[in-house]
Backbone as numpy.savetxt, mean C-alpha at the origin, in Angstrom:
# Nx Ny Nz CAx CAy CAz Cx Cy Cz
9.91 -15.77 -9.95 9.07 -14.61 -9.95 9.96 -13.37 -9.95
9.66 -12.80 -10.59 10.53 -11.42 -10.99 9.53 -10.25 -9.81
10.34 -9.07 -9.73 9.97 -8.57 -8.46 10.21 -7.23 -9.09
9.17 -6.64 -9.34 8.91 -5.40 -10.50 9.30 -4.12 -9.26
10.76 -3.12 -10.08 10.96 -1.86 -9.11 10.31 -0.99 -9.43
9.87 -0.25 -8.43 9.55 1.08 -8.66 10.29 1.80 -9.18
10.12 3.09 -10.23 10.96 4.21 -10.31 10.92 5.37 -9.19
11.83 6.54 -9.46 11.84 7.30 -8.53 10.32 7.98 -8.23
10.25 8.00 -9.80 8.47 8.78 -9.37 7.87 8.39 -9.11
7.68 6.99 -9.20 6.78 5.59 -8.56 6.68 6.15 -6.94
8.31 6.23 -6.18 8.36 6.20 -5.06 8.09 7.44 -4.33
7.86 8.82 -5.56 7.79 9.96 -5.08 6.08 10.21 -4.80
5.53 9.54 -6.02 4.17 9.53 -5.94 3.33 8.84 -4.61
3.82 7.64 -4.13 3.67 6.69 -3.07 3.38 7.59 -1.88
4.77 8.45 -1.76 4.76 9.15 -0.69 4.12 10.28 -0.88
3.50 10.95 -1.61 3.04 12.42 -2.26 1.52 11.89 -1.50
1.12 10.40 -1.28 -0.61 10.04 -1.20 -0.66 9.57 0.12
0.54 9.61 1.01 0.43 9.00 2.50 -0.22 10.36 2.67
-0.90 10.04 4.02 -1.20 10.96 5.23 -0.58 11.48 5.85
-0.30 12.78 6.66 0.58 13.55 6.55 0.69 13.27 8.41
0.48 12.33 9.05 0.75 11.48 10.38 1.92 11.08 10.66
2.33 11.50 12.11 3.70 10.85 12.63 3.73 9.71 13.16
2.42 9.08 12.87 2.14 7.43 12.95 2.40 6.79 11.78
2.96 7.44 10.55 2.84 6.54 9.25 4.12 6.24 9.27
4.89 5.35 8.82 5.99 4.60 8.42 6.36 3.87 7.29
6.71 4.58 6.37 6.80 4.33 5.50 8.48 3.39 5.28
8.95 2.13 5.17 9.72 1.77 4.69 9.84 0.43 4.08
11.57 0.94 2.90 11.56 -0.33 2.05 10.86 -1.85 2.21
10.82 -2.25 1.31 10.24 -3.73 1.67 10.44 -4.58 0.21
11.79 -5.28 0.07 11.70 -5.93 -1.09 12.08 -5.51 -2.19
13.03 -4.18 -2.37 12.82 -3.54 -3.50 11.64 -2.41 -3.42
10.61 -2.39 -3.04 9.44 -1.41 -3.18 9.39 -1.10 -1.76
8.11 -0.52 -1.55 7.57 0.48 -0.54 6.45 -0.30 0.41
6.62 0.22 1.71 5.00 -0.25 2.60 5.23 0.58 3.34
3.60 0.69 3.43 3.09 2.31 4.98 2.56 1.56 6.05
2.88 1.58 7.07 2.01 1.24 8.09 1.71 2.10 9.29
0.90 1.39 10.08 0.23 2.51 11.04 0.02 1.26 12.70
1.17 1.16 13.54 0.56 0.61 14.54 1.14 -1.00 14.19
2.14 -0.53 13.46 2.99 -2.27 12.32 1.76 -3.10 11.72
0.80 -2.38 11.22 -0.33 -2.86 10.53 0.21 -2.39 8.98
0.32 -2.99 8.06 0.45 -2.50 6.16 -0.78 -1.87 5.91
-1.36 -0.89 5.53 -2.44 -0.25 5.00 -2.12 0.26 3.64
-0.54 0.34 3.43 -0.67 0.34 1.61 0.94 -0.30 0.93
1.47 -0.42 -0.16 1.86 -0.59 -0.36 2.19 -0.61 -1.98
3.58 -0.41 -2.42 3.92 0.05 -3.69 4.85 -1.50 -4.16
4.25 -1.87 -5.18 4.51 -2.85 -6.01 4.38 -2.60 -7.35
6.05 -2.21 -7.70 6.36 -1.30 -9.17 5.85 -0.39 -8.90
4.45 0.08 -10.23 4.34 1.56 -9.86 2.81 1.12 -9.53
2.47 0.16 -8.98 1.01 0.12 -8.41 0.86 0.36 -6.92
-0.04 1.30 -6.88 -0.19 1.43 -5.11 -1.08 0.66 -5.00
-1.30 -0.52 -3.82 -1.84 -1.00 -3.14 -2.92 -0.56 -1.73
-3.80 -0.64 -1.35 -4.54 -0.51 -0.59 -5.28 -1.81 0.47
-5.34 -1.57 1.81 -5.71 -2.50 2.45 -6.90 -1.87 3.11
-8.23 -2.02 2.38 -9.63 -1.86 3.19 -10.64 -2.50 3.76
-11.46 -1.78 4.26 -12.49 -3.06 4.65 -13.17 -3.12 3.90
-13.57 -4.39 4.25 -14.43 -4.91 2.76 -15.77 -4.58 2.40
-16.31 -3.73 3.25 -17.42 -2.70 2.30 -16.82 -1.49 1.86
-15.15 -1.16 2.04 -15.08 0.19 1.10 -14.17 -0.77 -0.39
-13.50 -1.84 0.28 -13.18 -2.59 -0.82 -13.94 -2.67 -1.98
-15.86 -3.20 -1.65 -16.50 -3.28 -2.49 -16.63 -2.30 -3.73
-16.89 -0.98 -2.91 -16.77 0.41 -3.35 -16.28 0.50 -4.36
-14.83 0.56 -4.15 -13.88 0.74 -4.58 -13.38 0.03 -5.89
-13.63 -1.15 -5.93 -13.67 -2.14 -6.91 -14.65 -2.58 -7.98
-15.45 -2.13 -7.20 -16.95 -1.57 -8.38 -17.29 -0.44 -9.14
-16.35 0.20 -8.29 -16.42 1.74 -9.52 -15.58 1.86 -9.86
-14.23 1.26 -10.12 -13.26 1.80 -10.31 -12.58 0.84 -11.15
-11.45 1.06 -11.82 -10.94 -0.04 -12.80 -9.62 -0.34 -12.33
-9.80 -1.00 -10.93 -8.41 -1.60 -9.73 -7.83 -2.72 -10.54
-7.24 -2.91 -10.29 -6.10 -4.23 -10.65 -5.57 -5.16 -9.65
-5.09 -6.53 -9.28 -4.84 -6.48 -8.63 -3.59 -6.70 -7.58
-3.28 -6.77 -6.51 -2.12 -5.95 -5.47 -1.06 -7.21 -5.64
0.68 -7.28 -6.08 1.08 -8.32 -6.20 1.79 -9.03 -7.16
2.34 -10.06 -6.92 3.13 -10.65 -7.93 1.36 -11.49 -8.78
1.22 -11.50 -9.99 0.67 -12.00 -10.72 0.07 -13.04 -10.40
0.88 -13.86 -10.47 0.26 -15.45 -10.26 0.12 -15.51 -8.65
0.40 -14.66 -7.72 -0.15 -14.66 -6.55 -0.29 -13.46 -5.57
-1.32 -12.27 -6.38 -1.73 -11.17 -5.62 -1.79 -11.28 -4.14
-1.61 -10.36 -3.33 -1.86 -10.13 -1.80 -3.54 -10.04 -1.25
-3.85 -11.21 -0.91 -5.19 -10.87 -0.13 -5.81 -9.74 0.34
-6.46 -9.71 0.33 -6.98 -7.87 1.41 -6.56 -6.91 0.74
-5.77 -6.99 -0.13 -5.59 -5.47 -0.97 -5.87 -5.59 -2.47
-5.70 -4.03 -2.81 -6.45 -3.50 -4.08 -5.46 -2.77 -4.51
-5.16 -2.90 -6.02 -4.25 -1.82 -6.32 -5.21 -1.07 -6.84
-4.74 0.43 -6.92 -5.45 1.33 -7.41 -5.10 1.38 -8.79
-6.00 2.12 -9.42 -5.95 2.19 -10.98 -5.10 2.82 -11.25
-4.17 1.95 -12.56 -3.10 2.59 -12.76 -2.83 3.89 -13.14
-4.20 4.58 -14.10 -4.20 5.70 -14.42 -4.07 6.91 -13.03
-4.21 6.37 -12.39 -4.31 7.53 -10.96 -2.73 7.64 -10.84
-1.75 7.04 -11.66 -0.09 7.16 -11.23 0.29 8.69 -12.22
-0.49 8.98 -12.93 -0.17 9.64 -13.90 -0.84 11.31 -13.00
-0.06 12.30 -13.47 0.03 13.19 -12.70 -1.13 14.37 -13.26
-2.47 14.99 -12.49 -3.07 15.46 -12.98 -4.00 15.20 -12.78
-5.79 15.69 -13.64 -7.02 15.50 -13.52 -7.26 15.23 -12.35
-6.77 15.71 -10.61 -7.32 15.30 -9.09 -7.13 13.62 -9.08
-6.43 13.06 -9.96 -5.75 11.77 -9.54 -5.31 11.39 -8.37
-4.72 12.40 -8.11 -3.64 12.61 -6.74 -4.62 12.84 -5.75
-6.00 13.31 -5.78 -6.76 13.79 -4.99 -7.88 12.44 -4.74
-8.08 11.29 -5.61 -8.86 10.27 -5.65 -7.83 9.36 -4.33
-6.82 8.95 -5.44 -5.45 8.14 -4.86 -5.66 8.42 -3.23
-4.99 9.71 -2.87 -5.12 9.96 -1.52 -6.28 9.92 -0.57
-7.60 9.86 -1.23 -8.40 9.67 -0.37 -8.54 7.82 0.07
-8.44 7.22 -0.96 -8.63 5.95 -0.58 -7.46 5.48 -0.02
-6.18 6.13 -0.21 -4.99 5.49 1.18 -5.80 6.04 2.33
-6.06 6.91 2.92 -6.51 7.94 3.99 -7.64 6.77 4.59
-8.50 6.27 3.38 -9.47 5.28 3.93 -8.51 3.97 4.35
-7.58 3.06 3.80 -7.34 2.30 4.35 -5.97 2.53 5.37
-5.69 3.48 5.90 -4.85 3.98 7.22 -6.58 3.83 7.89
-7.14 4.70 7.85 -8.47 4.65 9.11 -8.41 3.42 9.37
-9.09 2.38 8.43 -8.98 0.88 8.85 -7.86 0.26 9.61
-6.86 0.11 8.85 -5.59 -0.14 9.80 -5.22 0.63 11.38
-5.59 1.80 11.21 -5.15 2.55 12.32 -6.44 1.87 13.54
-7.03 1.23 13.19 -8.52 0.69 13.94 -8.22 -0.79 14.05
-6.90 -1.57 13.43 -6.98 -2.32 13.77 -5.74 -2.95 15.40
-6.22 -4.13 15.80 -5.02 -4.27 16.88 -3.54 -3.73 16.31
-2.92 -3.29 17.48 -1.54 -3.21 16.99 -0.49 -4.25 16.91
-0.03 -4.26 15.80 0.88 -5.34 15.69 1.91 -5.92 16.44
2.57 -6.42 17.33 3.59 -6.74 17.94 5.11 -7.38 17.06
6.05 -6.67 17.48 7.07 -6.85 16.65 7.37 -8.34 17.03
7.96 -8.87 15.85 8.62 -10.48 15.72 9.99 -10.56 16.93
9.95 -11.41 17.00 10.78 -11.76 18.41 12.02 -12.34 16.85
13.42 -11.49 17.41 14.20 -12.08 16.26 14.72 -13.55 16.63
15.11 -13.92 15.97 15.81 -15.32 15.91 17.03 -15.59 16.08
17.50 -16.04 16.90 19.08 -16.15 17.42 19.73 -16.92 16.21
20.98 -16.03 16.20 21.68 -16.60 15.06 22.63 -17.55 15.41
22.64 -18.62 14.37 23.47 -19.86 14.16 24.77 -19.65 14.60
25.77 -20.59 15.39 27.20 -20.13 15.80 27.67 -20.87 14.50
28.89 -20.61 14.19 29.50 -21.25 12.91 30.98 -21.58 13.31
């Protein structure tokens, strides 16, 4: 499986649609991007698709009016999320103003959900 990069504007745009919260955290992951809120993922950049993690009546929403794609390597998209339409990457017509509202919706969700507890690391092998 090939693991599609973002470009710079990919990564400029990503961050141009977070919420403007000192709860968001935005870092690498894989080559690309993830936001979280509370170590919950509420979005994420795969190539130049932003991803979204909502609940599943704004999911519905969202996926019914809109021409989403979906979040992920191909042959095995990420559950629970939605990429947004690709045309919303392109700069202009309140794109930027759609885009950002539906991250904004899935931070609410995430920010509502338990908080995550960090992984207990794993002691490393003596050699």
């Amino acid at each position: 499986m090939q693991m599609p990069k973002p470009s710079e504007a990919d990564k400029e745009h990503f961050r141009a649609v977070m919420p403007s919260d000192p709860d968001v955290v935005v870092k690498p992951m894989f080559g690309n991007l993830g936001a979280f809120v509370n170590g919950n993922m509420f979005a994420g950049l795969f190539g130049p698709t932003i991803g979204v993690r909502l609940s599943d009546a704004d999911r519905a929403v969202l996926e019914g009016s809109e021409r989403t794609v979906p979040f992920g390597p191909e042959e095995r998209p990420m559950g629970g999320y939605t990429g947004l339409p690709e045309v919303w990457n392109a700069e202009g017509d309140g794109d930027n103003a759609r885009a950002k509202a539906w991250v904004a919706k899935a931070y609410s969700y995430a920010a509502g959900l338990p908080p995550k507890e960090p992984k207990a690391s794993k002691p490393r092998a003596k050699k």
